[in-house]
Backbone as a ProteinNet text record, in pm:
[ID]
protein_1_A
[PRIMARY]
XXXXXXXXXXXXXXXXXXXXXXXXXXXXXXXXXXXXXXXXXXXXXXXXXXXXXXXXXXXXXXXXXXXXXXXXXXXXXXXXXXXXXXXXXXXXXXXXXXXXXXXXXXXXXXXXXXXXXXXXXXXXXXXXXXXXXXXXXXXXXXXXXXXXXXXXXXXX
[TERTIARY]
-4695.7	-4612.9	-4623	-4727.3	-4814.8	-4665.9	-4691.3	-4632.7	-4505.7	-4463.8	-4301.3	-4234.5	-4289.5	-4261.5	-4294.7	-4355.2	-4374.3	-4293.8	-4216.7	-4162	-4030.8	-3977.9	-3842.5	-3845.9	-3996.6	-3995.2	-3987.4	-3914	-3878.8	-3986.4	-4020.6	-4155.4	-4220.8	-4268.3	-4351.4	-4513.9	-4532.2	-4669.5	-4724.4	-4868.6	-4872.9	-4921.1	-4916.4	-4940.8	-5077.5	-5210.7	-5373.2	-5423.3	-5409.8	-5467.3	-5645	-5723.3	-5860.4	-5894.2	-5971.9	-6001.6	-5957.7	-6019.6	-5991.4	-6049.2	-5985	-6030.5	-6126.5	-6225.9	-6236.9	-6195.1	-6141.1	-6088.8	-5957.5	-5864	-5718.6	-5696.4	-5742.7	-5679	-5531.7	-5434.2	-5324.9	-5228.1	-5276.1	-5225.2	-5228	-5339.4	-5382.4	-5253.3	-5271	-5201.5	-5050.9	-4999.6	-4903.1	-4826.4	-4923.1	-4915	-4853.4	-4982.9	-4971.3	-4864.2	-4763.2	-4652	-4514.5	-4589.1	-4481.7	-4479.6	-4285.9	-4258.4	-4232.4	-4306.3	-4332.5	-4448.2	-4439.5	-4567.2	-4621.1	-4593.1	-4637.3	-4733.2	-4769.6	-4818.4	-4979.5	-5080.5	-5160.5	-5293.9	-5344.3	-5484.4	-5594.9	-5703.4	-5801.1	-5951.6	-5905.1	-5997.1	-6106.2	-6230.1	-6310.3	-6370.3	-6443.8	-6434.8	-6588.2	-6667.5	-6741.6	-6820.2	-6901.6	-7002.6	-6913.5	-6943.8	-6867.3	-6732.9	-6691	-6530.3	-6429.6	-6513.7	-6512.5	-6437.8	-6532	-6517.2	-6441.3	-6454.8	-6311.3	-6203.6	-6167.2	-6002.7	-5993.3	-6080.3	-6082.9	-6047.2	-6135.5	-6091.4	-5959.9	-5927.1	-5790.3	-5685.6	-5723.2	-5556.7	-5485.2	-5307.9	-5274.5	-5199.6	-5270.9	-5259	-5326.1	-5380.1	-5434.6	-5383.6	-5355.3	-5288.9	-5436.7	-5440	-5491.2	-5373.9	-5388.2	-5297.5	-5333.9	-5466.1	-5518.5	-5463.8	-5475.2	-5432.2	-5530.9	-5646.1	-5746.9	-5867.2	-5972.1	-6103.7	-6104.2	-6236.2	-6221.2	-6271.7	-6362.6	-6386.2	-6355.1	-6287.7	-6290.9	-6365.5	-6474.8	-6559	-6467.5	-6392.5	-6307.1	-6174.6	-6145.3	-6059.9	-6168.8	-6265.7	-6368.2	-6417.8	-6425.1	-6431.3	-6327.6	-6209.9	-6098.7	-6107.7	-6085.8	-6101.3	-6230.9	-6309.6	-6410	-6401.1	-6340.5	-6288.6	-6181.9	-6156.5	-6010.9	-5905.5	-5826.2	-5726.6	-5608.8	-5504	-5385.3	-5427.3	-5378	-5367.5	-5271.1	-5244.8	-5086.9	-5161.2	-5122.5	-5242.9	-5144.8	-5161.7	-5098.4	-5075.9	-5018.1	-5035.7	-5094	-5235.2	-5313.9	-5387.2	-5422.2	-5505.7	-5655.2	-5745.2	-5843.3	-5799.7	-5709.7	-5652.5	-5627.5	-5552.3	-5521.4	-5650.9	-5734.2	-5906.3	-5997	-5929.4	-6068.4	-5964.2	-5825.4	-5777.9	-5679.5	-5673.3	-5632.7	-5481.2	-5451	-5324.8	-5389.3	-5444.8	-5508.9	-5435.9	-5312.8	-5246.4	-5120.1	-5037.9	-4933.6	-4933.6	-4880.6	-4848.4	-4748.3	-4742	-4649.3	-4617.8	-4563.7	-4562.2	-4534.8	-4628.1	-4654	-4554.8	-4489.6	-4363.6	-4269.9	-4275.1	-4121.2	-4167	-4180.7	-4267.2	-4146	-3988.6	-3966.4	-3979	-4067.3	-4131.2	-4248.5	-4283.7	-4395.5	-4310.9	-4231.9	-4155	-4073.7	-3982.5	-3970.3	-4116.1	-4218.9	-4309.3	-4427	-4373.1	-4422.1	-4336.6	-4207.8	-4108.9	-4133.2	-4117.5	-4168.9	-4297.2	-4419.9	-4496.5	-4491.6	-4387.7	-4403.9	-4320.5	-4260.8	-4126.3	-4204.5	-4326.2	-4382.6	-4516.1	-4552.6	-4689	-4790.4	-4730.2	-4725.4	-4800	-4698.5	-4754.1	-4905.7	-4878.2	-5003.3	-5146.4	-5117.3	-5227	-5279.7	-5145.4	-5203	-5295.5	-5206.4	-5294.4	-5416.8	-5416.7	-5587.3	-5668.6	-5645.4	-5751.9	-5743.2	-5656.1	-5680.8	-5784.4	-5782	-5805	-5991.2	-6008.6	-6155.3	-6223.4	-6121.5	-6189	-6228.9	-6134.7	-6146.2	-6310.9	-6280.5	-6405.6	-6535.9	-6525.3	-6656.5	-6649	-6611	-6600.6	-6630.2	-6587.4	-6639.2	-6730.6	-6734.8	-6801.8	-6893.2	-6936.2	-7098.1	-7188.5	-7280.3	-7433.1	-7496	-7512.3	-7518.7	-7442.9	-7321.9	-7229.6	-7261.9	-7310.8	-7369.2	-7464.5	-7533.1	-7732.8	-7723.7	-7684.5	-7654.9	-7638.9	-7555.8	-7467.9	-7535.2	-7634.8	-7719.4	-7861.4	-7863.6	-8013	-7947.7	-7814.7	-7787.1	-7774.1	-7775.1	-7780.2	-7870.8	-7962.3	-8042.7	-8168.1	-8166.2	-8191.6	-8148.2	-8014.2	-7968.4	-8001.8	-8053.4	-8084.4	-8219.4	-8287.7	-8455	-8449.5
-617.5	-715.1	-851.6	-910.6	-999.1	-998	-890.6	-929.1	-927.2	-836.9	-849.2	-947.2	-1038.5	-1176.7	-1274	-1248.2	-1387.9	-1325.6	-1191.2	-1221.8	-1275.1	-1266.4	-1318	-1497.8	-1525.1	-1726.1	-1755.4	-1895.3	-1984.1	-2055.8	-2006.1	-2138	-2072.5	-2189.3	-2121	-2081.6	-2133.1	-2082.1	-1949.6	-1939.3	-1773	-1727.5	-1595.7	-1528.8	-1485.8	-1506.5	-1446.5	-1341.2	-1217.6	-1126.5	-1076	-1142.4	-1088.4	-991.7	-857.7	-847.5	-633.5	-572	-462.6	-309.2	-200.8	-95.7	47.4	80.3	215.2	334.7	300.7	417	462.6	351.5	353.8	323.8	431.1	406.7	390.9	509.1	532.9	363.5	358.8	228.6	90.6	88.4	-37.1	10	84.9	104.6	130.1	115	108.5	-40.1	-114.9	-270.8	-347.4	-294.4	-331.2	-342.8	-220.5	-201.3	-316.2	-425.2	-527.3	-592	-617.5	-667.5	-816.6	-856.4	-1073.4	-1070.2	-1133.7	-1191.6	-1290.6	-1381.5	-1464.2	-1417.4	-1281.5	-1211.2	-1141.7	-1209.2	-1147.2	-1104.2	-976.5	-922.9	-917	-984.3	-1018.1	-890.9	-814.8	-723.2	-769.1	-694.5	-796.8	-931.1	-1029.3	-1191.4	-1253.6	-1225.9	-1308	-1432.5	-1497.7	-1627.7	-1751.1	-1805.7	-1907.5	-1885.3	-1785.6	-1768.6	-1731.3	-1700.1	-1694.7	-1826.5	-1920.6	-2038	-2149.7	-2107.1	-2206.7	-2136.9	-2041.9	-1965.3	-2054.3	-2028.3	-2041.4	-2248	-2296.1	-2439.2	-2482.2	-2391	-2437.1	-2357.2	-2335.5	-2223.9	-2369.4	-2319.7	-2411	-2364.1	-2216.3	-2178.4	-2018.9	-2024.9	-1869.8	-1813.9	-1730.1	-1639.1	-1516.5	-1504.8	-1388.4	-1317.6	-1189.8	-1088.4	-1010.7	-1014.7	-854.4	-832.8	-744.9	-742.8	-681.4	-622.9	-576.8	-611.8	-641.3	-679.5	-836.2	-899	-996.5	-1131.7	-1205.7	-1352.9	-1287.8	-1326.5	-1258.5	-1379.4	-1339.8	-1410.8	-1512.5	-1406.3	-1508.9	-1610.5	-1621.7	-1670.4	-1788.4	-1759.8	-1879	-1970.1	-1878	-1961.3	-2019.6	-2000.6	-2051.8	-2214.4	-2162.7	-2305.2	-2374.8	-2352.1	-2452.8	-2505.2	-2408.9	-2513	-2574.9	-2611.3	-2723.4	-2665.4	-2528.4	-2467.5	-2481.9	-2512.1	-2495.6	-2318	-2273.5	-2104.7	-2059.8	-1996	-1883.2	-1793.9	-1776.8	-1636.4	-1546.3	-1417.9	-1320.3	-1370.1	-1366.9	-1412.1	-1270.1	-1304.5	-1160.3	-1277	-1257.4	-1364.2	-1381.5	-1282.5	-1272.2	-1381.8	-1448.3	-1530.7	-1651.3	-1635.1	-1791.3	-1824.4	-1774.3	-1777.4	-1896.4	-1801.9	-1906.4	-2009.6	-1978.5	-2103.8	-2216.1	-2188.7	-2247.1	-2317.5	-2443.6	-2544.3	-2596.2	-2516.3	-2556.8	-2495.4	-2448.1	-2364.2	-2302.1	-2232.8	-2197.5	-1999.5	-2007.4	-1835.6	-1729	-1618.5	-1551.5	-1420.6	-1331.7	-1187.5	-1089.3	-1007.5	-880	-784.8	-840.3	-725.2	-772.3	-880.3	-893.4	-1016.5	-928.8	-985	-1084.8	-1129.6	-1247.4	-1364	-1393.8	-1535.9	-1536.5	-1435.9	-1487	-1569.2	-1455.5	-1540.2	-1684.1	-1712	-1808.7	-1918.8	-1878.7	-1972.6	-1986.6	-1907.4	-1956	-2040.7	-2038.4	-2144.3	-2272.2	-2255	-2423	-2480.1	-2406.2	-2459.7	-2536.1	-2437	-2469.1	-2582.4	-2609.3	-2749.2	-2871.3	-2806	-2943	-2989.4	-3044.1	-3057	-3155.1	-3252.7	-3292.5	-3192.3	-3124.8	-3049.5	-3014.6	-2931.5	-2844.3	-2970.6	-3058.7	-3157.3	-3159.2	-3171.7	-3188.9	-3090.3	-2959	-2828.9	-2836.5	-2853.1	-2841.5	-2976.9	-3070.3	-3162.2	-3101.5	-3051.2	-2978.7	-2844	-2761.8	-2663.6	-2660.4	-2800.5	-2849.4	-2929.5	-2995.7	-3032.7	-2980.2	-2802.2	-2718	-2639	-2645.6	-2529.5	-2581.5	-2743.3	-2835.2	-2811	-2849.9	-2889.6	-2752.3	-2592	-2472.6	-2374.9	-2409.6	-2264.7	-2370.1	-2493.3	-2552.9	-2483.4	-2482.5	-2428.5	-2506.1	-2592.4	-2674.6	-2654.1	-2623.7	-2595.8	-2430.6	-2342.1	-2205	-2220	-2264.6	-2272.8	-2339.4	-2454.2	-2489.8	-2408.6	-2345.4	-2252.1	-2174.2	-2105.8	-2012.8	-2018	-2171.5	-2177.2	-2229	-2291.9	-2290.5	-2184.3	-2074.2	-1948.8	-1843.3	-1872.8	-1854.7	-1895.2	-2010.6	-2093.8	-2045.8	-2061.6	-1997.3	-1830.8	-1763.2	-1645.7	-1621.4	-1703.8	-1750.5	-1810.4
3837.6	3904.7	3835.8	3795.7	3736.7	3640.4	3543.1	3399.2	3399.5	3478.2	3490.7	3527.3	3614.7	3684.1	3610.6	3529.1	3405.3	3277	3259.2	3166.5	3188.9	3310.1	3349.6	3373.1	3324.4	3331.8	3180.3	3236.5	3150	3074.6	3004.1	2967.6	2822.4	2757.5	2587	2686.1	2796	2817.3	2788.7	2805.2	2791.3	2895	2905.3	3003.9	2977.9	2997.2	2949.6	3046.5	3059.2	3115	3074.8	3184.7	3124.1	3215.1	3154.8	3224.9	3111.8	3200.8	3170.2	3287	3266.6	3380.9	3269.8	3239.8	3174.6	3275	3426.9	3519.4	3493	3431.4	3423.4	3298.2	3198.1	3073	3073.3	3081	3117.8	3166.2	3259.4	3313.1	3236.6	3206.7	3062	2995.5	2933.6	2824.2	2865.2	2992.9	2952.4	3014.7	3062.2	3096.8	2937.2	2846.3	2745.5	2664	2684.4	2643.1	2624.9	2693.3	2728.6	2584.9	2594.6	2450.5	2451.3	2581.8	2559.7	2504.8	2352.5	2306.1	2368.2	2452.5	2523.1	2613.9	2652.1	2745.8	2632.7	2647	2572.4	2654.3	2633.2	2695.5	2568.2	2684	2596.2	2607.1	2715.2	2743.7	2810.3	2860.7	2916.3	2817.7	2921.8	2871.3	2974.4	2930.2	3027.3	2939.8	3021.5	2999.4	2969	2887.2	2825.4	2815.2	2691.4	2685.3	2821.6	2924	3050.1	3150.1	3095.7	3149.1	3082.9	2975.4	2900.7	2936.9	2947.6	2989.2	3150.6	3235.9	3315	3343.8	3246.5	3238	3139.3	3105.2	3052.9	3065	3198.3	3245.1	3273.8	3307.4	3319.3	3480.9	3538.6	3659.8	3677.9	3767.6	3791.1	3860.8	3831.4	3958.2	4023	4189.2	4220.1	4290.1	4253.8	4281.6	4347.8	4360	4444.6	4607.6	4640.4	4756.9	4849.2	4815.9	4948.1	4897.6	4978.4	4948.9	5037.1	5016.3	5105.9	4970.4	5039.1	4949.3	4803.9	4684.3	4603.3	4497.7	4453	4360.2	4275.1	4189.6	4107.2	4146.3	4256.7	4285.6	4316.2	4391.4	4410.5	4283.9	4216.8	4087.9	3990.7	4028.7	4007.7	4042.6	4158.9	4216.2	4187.3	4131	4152.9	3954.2	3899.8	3776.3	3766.7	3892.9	3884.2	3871.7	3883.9	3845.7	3950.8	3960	3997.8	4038.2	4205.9	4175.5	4277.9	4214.7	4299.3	4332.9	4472.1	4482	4609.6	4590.6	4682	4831.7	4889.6	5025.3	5148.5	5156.9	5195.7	5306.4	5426.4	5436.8	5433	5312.7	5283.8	5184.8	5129.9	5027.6	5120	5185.5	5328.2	5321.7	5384.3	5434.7	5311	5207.8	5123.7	5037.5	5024.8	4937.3	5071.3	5153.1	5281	5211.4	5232.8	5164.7	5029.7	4965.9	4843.3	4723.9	4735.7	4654.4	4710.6	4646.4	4644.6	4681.8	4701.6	4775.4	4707.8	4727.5	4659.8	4760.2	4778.6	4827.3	4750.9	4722.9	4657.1	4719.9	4849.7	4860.2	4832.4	4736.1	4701.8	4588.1	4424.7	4321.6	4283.4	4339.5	4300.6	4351	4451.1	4491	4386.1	4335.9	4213.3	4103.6	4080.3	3907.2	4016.1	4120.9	4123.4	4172.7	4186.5	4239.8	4082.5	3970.4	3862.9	3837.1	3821.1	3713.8	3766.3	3974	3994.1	3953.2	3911	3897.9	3743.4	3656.2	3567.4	3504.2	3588.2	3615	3658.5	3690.8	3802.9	3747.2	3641.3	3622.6	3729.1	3781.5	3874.7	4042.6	4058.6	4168.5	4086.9	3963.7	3934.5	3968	3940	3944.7	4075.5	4166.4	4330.8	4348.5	4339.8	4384.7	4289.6	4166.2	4119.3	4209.6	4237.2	4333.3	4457.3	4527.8	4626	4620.5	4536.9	4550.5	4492.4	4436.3	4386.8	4487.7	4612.3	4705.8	4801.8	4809.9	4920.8	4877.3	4738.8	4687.4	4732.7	4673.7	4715.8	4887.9	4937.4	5105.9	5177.8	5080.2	5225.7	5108.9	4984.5	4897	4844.1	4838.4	4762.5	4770.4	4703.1	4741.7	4839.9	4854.2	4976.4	5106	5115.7	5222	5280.5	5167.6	5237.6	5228.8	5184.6	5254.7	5374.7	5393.9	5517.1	5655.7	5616.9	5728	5742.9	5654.3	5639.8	5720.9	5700.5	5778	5942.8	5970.6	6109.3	6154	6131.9	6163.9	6181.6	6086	6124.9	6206	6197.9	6296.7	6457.7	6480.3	6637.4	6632.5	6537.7	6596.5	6608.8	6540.5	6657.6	6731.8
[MASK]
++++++++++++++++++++++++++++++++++++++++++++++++++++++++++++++++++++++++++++++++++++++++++++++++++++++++++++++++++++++++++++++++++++++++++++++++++++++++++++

């Protein structure tokens, strides 16, 4: 859904897919098949090269649709990223008005909710201070130790 909706946008940006499955060869490979060079997979990516993609996106998208806090979306946000993210509300929950939305049942609010972003550098700015003040203010290490010891606390 991801790739098909960014090849129908307007823009020289690229599309950076990290990330890879050894369960779904088949499927990789035929994602891959896409004929926008703008659309490039880097396979898996961790540590550092990790965190520069991550600090110089110029938007993240999360797409998933089941599971709950999802690590990387948390860490999205906490490197300043502009993020489009599925509208699931395991996604409402942790990116709240800190970002922009999309529906996976109907993958053209993605491609139109990429082109505005990509019209708007402006917005992207809002949503990355938003989405770095939401991260600081409910996911700190301080903000869950906290919560952690009021809690445990009321259950002695």
């Amino acid at each position: 859904m991801v790739i098909q909706a960014f090849e129908k946008v307007k823009t020289k940006l690229k599309l950076v897919i990290v990330g890879d499955s050894p369960f779904s060869r088949e499927y990789v490979e035929s994602l891959k098949k896409t004929k926008d060079s703008r659309i490039v997979f880097t396979g898996y990516v961790f540590g550092q090269g990790y965190r520069e993609f991550q600090a110089h996106a110029y938007c993240y998208i999360q797409a998933t649709e089941a599971g709950g806090t999802q690590p990387a979306l948390v860490e999205a946000m906490g490197a300043n990223n502009c993020i489009l993210a599925n509208d699931v509300p395991q996604h409402r929950e942790v990116l709240g008005n800190a970002g922009e939305y999309f529906s996976a049942k109907d993958p053209n609010t993605l491609t139109q909710k990429l082109q505005e972003l990509v019209a708007s550098p402006k917005q992207i700015q809002t949503l990355k201070e938003k989405a770095l003040q939401r991260v600081q203010e409910k996911y700190s290490w301080n903000k869950v130790t906290t919560d952690y010891e009021k809690l445990f606390r009321k259950m002695i």
